[in-house]
C-alpha positions as CSV (number, residue, x, y, z in Angstrom):
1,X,41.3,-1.4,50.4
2,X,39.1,-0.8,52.9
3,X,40.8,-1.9,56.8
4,X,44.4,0.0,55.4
5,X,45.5,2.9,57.0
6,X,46.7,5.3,54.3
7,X,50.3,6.4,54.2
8,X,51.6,9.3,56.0
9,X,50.9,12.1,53.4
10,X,47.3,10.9,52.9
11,X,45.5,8.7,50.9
12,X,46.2,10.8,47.8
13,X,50.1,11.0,48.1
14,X,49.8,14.5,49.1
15,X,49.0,16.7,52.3
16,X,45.7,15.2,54.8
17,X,43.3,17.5,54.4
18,X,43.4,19.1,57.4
19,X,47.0,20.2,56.4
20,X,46.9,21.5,53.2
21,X,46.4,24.9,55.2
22,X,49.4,24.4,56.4
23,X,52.3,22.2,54.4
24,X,55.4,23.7,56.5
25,X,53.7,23.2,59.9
26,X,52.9,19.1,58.5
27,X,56.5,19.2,57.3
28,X,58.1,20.2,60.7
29,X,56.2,18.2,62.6
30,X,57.0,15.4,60.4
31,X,60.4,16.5,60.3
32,X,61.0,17.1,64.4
33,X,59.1,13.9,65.0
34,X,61.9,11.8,62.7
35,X,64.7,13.5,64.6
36,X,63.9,12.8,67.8
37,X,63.3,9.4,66.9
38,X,66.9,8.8,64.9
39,X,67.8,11.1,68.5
40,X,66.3,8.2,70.9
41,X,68.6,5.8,68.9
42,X,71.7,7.3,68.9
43,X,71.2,7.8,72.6
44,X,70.0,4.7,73.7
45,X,73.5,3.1,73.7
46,X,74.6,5.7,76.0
47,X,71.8,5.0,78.1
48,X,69.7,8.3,77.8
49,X,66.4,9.3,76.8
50,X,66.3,12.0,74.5
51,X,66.2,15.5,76.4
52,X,68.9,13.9,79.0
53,X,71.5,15.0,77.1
54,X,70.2,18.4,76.9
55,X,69.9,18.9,80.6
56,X,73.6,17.7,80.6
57,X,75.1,19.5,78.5
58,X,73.5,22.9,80.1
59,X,75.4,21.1,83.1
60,X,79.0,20.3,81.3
61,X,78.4,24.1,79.9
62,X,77.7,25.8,83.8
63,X,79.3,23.1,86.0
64,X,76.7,23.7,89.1
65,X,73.4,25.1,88.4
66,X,70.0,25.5,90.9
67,X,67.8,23.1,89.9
68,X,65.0,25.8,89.1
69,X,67.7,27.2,86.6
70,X,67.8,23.8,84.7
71,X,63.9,23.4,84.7
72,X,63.9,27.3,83.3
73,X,66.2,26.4,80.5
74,X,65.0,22.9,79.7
75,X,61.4,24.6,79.5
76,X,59.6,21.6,80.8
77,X,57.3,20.4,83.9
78,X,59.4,20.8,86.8
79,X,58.5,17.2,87.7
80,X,60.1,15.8,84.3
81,X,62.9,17.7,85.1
82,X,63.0,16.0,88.6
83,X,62.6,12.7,87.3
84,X,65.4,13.1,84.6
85,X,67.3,14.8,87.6
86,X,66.0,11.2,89.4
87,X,67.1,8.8,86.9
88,X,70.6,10.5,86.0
89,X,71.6,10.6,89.2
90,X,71.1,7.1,90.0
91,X,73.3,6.6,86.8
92,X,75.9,8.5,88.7
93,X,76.1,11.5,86.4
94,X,74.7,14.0,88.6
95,X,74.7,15.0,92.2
96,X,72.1,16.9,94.0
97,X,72.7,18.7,96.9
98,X,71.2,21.3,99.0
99,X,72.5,24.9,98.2
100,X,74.4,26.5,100.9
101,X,73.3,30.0,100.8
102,X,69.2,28.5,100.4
103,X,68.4,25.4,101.8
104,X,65.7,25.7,99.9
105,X,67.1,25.3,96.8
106,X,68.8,22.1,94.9
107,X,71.9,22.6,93.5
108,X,73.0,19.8,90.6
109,X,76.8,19.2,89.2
110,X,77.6,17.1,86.4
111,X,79.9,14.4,88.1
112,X,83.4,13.1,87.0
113,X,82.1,9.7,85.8
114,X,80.1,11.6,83.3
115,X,83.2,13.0,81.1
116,X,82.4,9.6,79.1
117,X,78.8,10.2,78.9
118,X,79.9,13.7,77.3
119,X,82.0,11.9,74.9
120,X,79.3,9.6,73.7
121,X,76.8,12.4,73.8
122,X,79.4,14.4,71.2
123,X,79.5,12.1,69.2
124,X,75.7,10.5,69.3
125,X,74.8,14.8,68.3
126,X,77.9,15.0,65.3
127,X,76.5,11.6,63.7
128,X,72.8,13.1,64.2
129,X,73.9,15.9,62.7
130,X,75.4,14.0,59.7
131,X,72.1,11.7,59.3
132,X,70.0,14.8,59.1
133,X,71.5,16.7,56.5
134,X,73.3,14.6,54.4
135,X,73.0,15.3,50.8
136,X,72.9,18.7,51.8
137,X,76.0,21.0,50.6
138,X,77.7,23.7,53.1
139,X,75.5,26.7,51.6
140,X,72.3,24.5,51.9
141,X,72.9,24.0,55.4
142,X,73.6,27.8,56.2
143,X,70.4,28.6,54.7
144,X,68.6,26.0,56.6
145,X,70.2,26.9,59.9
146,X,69.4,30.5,59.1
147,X,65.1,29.9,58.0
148,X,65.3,27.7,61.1
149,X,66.2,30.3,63.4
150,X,63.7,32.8,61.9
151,X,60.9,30.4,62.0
152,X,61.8,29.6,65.8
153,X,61.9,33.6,66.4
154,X,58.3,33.7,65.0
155,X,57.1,30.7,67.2
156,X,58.8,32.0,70.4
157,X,56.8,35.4,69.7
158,X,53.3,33.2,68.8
159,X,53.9,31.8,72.3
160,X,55.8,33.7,74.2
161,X,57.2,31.1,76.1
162,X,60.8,30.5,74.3
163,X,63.4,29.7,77.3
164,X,66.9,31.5,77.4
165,X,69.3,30.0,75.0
166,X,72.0,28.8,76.8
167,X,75.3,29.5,75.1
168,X,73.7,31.2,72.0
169,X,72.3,34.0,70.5
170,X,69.8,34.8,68.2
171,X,71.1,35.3,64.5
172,X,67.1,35.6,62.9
173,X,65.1,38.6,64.6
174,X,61.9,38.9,63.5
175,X,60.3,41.9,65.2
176,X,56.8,42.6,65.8
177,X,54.3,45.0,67.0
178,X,53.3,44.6,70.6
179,X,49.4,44.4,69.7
180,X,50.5,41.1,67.8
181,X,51.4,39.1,70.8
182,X,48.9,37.8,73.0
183,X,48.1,38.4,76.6
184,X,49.2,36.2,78.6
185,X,46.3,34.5,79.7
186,X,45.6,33.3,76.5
187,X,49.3,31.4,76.4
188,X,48.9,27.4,76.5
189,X,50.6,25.8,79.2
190,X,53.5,23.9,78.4
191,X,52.3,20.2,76.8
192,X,55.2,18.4,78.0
């Protein structure tokens, strides 16, 4: 009818047509766009937005850490960073301070009263984790972990902008020639 938007897979119950070039990139955006969501929910009740609970758990993980080191490892616009920092803060979770040996530099520690926030974050992340891939057997879920990690490999490489994994290393390595990657002047700025 004419005035309806069609559903999400296109008006035909399959891919738009700009994605039928690519189904996996229309099913991961799909895909990543769902989990934050079900992500934002979860969290909510803790009072975080999604992301917040990445920046603290690099800061459970480290205890103190320059504030330049979180925005490396978050891989976002040091001003979102800062107003996460901001926000979390006034919640009493963090505390900023200058850094001894640099007065230049911030240094931020996860504070005492967030040990519960770390709690709720645990859990909020196991029942994500169940919600995602339920109906999926312990194989299944191996296998998905393990294409997930090669396609990020390949994406990091595309970009060459992946931030250090905190904690974790690589289990997919996809190498590639060094002609393959692009200068970087032709790299996108972050979108974030």
């Amino acid at each position: 009818m004419p005035g309806e938007l069609p559903d999400a897979d296109g008006p035909s119950g399959g891919l738009p047509g700009a994605a039928r070039g690519g189904p996996v990139s229309h099913s991961l955006s799909r895909v990543a766009r769902l989990h934050r969501i079900a992500a934002a929910k979860l969290l909510r009740s803790a009072g975080l937005y999604p992301g917040q609970e990445l920046l603290m758990m690099y800061l459970w993980d480290t205890d103190t850490a320059r504030q330049s080191e979180l925005i490396k490892s978050m891989d976002l616009d040091p001003s979102t960073v800062t107003k996460m920092l901001q926000r979390l803060d006034q919640a009493g979770y963090v505390k900023r301070s200058a850094d001894p040996g640099d007065r230049r530099a911030v240094l931020v520690e996860a504070t005492g009263e967030s040990c519960a926030l770390r709690w709720e974050v645990t859990n909020a992340w196991t029942t994500l984790e169940e919600h995602t891939l339920a109906g999926l057997d312990d194989t299944e879920r191996e296998e998905l972990t393990r294409l997930l990690a090669k396609v990020e490999t390949n994406l990091c490489r595309e970009t060459q902008e992946c931030p250090e994994r905190h904690g974790e290393t690589r289990t997919a390595e996809v190498p590639g020639p060094a002609e393959e990657r692009r200068p970087a002047e032709e790299r996108r700025p972050a979108e974030k």
